[in-house]
C-alpha positions as CSV (number, residue, x, y, z in Angstrom):
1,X,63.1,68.3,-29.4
2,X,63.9,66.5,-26.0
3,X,62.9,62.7,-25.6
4,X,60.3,63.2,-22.7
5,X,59.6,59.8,-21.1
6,X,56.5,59.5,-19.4
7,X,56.7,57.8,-15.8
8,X,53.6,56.2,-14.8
9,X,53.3,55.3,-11.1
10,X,50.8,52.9,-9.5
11,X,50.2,51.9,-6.1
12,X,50.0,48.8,-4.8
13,X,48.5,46.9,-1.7
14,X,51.1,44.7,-0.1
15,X,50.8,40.9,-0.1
16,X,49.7,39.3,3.2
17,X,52.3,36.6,4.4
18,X,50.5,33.3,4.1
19,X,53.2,32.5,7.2
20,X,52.4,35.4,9.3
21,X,48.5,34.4,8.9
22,X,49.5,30.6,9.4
23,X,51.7,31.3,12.8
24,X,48.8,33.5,13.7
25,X,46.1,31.5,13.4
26,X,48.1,28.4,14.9
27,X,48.8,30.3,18.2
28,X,46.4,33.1,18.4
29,X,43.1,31.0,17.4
30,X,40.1,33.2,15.6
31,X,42.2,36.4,16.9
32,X,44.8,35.3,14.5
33,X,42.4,35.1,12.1
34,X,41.4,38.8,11.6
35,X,45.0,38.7,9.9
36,X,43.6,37.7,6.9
37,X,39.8,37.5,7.1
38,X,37.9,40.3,9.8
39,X,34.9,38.6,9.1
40,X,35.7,34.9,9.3
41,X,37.4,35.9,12.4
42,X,34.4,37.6,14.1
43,X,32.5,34.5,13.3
44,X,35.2,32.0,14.7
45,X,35.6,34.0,17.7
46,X,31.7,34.3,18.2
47,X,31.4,30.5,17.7
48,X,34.3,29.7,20.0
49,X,32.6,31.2,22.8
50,X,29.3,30.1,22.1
51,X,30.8,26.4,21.8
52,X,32.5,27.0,25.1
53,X,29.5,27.2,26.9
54,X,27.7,24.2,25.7
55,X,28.3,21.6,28.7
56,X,29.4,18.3,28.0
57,X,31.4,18.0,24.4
58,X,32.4,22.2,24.2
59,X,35.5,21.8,24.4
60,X,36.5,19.8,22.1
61,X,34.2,21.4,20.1
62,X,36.4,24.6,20.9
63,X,39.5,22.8,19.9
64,X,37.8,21.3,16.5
65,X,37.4,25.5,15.9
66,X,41.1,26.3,16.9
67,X,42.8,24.0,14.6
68,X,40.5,25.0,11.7
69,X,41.1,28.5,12.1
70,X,44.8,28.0,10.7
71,X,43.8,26.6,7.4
72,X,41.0,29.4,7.2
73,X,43.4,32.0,7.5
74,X,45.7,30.7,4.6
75,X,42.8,30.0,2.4
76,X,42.0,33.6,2.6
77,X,45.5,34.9,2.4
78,X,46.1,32.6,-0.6
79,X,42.3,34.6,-2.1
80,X,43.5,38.0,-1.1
81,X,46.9,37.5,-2.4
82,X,45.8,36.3,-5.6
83,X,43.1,38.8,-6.3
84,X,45.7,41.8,-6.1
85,X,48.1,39.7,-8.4
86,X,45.3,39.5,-10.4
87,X,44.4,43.4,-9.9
88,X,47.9,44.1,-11.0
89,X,48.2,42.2,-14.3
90,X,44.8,44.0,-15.7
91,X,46.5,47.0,-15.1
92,X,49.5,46.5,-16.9
C-alpha cells in the first residue's frame, strides 16, 4: 500500500495593516476609519458633521474628533487582528 497523506486546506482572512488604518485615519479623518471599523466610522463621520454645525466651539470640537479617529482605528485593527489570530490557533 501507498502512503496517502492527507492535505488539509484552510482559508484565512488577511490581517488589516495597523499602518494602513493609522495613515488613514491620520489624513482621511472618520473616512479613514471605515478601514478598520464601518461602524465606528459612520458614527465619527455623523458626529463630525453634527459638531460642525454647532456655532461657537465646533470646530475644535471637529478637530478633538479628527485626531481621535487615528487611535480608534488602530484599537480596532489591533481587535480584528487579534481575533483572527485567535480564530486560527483554535483551529489548529
Amino acid at each position: 500500500m501507498e502512503n496517502q497523506t492527507e492535505i488539509k486546506y484552510m482559508i484565512v482572512n488577511p490581517y488589516k495593516s495597523v499602518a494602513g488604518a493609522l495613515l488613514l485615519g491620520l489624513f482621511f479623518g472618520a473616512i479613514g476609519l471605515l478601514y478598520s471599523s464601518f461602524k465606528w466610522g459612520l458614527i465619527m463621520m455623523i458626529l463630525a458633521v453634527v459638531l460642525l454645525l454647532i456655532p461657537k466651539f465646533g470646530f475644535f470640537l471637529f478637530l478633538l474628533n479628527w485626531i481621535s479617529c487615528p487611535f480608534i482605528a488602530v484599537r480596532f485593527c489591533e481587535k480584528y487582528n487579534l481575533r483572527l489570530q485567535a480564530l486560527y490557533n483554535t483551529r489548529k
